[in-house]
DOVOLUM-445239 format. One record per atom (N, C-alpha, C, CB): x negated, y, z. Coordinates in steps of 0.02 Angstrom, whole numbers, padded with zeros to 5 digits, always signed. Glycine has a CB too. Example, Ala and Ser with C-alpha at 12.3 -4.5 7.8 and 13.67 -1.06 7.14 Angstrom:
<recs>
-00660-00284+00390-00615-00225+00390-00660-00165+00390-00565-00224+00452-00642-00112+00354-00684-00053+00357-00645+00002+00394-00704-00030+00286
</recs>
This chain:
<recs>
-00637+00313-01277-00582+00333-01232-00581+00287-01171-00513+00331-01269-00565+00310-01128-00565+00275-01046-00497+00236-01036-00568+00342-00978-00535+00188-01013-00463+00142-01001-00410+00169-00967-00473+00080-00961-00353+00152-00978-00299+00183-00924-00280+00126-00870-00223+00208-00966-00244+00135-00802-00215+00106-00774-00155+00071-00797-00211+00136-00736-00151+00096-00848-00097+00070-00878-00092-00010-00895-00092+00108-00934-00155-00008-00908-00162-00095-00920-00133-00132-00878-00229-00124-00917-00126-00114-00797-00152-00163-00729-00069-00190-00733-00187-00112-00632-00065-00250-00700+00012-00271-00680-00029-00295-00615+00068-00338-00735+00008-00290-00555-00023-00301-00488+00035-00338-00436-00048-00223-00458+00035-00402-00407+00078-00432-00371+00122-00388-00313+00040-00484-00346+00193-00340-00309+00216-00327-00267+00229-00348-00216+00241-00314-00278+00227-00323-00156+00239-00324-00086+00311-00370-00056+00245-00246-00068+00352-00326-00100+00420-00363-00092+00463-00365-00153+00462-00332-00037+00445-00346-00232+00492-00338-00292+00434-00383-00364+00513-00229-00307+00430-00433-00337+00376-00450-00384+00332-00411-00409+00395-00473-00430+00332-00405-00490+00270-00356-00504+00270-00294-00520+00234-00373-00548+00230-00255-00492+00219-00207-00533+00177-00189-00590+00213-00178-00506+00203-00161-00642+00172-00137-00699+00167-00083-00718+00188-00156-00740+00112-00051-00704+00090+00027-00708+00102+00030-00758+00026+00057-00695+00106+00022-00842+00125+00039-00895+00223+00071-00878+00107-00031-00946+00251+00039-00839+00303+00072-00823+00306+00135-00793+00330+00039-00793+00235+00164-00803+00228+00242-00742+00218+00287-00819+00128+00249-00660+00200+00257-00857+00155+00321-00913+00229+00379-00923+00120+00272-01026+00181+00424-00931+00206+00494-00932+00229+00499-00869+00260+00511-00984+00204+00496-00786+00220+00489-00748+00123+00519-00695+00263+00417-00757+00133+00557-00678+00056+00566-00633+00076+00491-00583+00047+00668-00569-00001+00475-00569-00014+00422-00525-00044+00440-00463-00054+00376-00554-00015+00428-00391-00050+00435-00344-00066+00351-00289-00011+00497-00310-00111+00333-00321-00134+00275-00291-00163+00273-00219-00179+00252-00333-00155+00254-00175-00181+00266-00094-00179+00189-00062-00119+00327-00041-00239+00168-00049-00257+00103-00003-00245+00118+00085-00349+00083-00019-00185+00082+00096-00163+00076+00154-00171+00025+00213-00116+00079+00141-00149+00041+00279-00167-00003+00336-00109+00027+00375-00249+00003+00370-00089-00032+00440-00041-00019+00449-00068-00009+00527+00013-00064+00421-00123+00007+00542-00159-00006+00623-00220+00044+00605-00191-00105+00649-00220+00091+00592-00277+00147+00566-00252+00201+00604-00283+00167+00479-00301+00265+00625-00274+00310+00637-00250+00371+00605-00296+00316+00667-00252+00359+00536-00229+00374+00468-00157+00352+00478-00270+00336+00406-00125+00303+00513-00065+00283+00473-00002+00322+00480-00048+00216+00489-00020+00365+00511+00029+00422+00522+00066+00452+00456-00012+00482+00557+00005+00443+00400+00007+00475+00332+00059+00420+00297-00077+00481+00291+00072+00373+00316+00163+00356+00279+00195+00388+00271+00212+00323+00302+00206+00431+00329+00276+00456+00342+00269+00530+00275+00289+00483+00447+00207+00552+00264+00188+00616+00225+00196+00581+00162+00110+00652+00238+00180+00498+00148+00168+00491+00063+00242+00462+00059+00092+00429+00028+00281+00467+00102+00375+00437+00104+00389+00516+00069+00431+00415+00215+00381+00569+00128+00403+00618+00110+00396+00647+00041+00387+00649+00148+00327+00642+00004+00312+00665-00049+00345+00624-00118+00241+00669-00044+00353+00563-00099+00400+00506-00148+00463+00552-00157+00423+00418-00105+00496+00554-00082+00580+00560-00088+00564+00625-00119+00639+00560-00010+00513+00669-00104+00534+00741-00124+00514+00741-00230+00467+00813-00060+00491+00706-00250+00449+00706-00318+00459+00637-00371+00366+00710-00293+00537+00620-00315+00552+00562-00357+00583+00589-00427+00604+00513-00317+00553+00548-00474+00552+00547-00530+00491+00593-00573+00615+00562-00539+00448+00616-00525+00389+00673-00571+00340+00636-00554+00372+00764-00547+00343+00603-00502+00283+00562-00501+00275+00471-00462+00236+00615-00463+00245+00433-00467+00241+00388-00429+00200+00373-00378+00242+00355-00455+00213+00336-00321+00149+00323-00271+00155+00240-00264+00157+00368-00185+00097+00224-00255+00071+00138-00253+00044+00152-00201+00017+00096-00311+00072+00104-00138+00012+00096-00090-00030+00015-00107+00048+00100-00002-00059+00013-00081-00115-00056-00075-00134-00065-00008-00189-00048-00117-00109-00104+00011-00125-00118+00103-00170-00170+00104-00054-00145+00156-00246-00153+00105-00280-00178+00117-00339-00184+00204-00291-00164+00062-00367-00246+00210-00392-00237+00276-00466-00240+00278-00364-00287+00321-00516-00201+00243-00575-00199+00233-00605-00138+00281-00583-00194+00161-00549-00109+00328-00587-00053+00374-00570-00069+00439-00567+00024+00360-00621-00111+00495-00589-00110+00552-00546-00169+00558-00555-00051+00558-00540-00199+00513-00465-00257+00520-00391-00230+00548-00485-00323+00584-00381-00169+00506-00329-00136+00518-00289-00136+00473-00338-00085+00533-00263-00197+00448-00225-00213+00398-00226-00288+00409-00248-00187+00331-00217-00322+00462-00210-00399+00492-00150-00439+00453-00190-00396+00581-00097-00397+00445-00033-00433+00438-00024-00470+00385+00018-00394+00439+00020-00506+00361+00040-00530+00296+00083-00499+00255+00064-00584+00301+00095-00515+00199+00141-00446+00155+00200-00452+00199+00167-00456+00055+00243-00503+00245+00277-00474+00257+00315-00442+00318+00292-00495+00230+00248-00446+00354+00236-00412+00420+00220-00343+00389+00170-00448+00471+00180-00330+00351+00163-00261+00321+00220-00224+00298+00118-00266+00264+00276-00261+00257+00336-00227+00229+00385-00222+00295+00372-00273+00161+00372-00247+00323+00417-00246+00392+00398-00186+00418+00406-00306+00449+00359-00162+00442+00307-00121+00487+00341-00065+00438+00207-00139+00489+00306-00056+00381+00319-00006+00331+00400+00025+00326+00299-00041+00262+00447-00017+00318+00513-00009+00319+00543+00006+00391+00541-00068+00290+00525-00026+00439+00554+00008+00516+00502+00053+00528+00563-00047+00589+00452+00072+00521+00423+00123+00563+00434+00174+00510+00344+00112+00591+00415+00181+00449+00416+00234+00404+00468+00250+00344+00360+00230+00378+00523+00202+00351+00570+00202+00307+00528+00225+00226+00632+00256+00338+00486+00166+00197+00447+00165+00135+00499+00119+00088+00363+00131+00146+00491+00189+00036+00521+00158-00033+00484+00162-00087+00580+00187-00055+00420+00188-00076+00373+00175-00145+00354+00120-00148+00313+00211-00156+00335+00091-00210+00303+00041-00245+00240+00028-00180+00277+00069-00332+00232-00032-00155+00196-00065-00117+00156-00138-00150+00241-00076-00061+00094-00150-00148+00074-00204-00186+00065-00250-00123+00007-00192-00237+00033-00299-00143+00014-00362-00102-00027-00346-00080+00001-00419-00124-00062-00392-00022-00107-00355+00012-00175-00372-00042-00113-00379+00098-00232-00321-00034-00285-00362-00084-00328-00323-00032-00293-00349-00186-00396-00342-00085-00464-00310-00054-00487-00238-00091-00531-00370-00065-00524-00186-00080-00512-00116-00093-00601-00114-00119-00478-00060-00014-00637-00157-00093-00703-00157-00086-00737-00222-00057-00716-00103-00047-00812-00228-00083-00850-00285-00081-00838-00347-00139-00838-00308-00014-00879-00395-00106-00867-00442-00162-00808-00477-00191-00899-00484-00149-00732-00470-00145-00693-00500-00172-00638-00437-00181-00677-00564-00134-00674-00394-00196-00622-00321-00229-00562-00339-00285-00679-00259-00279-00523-00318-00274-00458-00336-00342-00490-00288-00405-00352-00299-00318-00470-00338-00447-00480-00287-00509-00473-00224-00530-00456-00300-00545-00409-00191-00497-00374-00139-00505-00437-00099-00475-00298-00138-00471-00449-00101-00408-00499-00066-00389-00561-00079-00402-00497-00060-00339-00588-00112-00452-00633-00132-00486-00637-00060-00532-00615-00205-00520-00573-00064-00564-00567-00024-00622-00572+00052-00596-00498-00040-00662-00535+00047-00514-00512+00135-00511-00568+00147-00493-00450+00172-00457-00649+00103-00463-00728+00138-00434-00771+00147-00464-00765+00113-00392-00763+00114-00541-00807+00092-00578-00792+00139-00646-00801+00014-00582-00858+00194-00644-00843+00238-00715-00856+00196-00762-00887+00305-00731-00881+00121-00774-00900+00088-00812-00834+00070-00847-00941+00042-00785-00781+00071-00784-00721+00044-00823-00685+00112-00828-00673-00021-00784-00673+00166-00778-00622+00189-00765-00639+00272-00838-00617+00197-00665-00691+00253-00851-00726+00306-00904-00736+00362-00857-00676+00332-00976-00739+00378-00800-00727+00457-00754-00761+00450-00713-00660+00482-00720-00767+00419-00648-00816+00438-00614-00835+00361-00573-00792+00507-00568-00880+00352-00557-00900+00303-00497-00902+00340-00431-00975+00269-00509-00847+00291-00357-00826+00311-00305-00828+00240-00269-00761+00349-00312-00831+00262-00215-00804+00204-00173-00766+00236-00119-00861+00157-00142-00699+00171-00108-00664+00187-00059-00709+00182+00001-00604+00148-00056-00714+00234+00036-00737+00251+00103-00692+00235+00186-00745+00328+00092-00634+00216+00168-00574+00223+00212-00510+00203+00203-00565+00277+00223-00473+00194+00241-00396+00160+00230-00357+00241+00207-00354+00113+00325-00319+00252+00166-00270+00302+00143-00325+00349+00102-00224+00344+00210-00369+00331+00046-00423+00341+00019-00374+00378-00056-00477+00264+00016-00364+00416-00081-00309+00432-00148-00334+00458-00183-00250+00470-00147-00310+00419-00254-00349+00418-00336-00289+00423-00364-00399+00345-00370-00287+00487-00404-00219+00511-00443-00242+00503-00525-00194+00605-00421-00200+00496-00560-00202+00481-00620-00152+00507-00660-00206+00422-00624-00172+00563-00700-00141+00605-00731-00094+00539-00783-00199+00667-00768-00061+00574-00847+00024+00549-00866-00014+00509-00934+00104+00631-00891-00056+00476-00933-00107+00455-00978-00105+00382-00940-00184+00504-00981-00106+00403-00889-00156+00347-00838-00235+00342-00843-00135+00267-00854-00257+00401-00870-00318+00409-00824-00322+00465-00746-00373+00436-00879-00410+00427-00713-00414+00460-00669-00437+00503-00694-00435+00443-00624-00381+00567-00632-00390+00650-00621-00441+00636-00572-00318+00704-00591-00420+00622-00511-00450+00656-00460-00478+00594-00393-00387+00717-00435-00505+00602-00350-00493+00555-00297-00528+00581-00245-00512+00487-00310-00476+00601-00181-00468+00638-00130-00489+00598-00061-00396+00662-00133-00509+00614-00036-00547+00580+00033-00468+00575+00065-00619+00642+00089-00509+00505+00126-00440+00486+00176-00405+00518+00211-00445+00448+00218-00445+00573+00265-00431+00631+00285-00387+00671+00285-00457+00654+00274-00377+00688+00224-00347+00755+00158-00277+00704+00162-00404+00766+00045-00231+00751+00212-00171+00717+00198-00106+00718+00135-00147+00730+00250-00066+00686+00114-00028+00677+00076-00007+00747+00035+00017+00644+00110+00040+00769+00089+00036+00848+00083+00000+00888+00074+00047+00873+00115-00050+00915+00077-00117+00942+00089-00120+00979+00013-00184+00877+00108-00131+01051+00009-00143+01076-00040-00172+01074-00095-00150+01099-00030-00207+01016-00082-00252+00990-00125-00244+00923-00176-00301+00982-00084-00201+00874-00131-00157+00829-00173-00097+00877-00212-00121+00770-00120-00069+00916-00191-00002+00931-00218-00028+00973-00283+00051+00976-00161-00087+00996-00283-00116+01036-00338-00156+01006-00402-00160+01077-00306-00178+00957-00386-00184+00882-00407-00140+00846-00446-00187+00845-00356-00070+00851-00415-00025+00813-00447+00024+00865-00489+00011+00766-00394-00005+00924-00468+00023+00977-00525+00090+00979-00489+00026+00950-00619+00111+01002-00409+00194+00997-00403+00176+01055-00340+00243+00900-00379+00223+01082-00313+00257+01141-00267+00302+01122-00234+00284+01197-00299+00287+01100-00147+00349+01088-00131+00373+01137-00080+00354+01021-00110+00433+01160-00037+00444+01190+00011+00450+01133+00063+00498+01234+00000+00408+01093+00107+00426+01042+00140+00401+01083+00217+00387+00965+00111
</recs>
């Protein structure tokens, strides 16, 4: 059996930690963020999809700066940015690395079928999303592109919205 995310506890942004074992029975939509990308527009879509699916599902961002150096800030220039520009209330981690040699574990686990039992990926991009069915394994993992909304996440996470 494939490990779950469930294992991970990961340093929060601004609420100490988070512990994905607090998500089970909960779909996971994990997305590596930047706050200077031309992606970052897609806050305002993964805010919307939180407020609209609060309680069916969770979202983690990870604001990392491995594309471009578009993720400069410190956690709390990042939570700043995040909260006045996009009014964000999902679960936000610390900043980490997404890729290369000093990758966080977590994303160790979410690229690596060695760990994740499902598939080997690499994040390609800032707002890169790996959903994880109510198990905490990975379902799916959707290019940066493919926004929040996008028929293809929402079908993914198994939800219908009128937005």
């Amino acid at each position: 059996m494939a490990n779950s995310i469930h294992q991970f506890e990961i340093e929060g942004l601004k609420d100490g930690q988070i512990n994905f074992a607090d998500y089970k029975g909960k779909k996971i939509l994990l997305v590596n963020v930047a706050s200077e990308c031309g992606l970052t527009p897609q806050y305002r879509q993964l805010q919307d999809l939180y407020k609209a699916t609060k309680g069916q599902i969770e979202i983690v961002g990870c604001p990392a700066n491995n594309f471009g150096a578009q993720e400069p800030g410190n956690d709390e220039q990042i939570a700043s940015f995040c909260s006045l520009n996009y009014g964000i209330t999902f679960p936000m981690t610390s900043k980490i690395s997404v890729k290369g040699e000093d990758m966080h574990p977590l994303y160790q686990f979410v690229t690596q079928k060695s760990q994740n039992g499902v598939e080997d990926s690499e994040v390609k991009w800032n707002f890169q999303k790996y959903i994880f069915n109510e198990e905490g394994l990975l379902q799916e993992v959707i290019a940066p592109t493919v926004e929040p909304l996008d028929d293809t996440v929402l079908a993914a996470l198994g939800i219908t919205l009128d937005v």
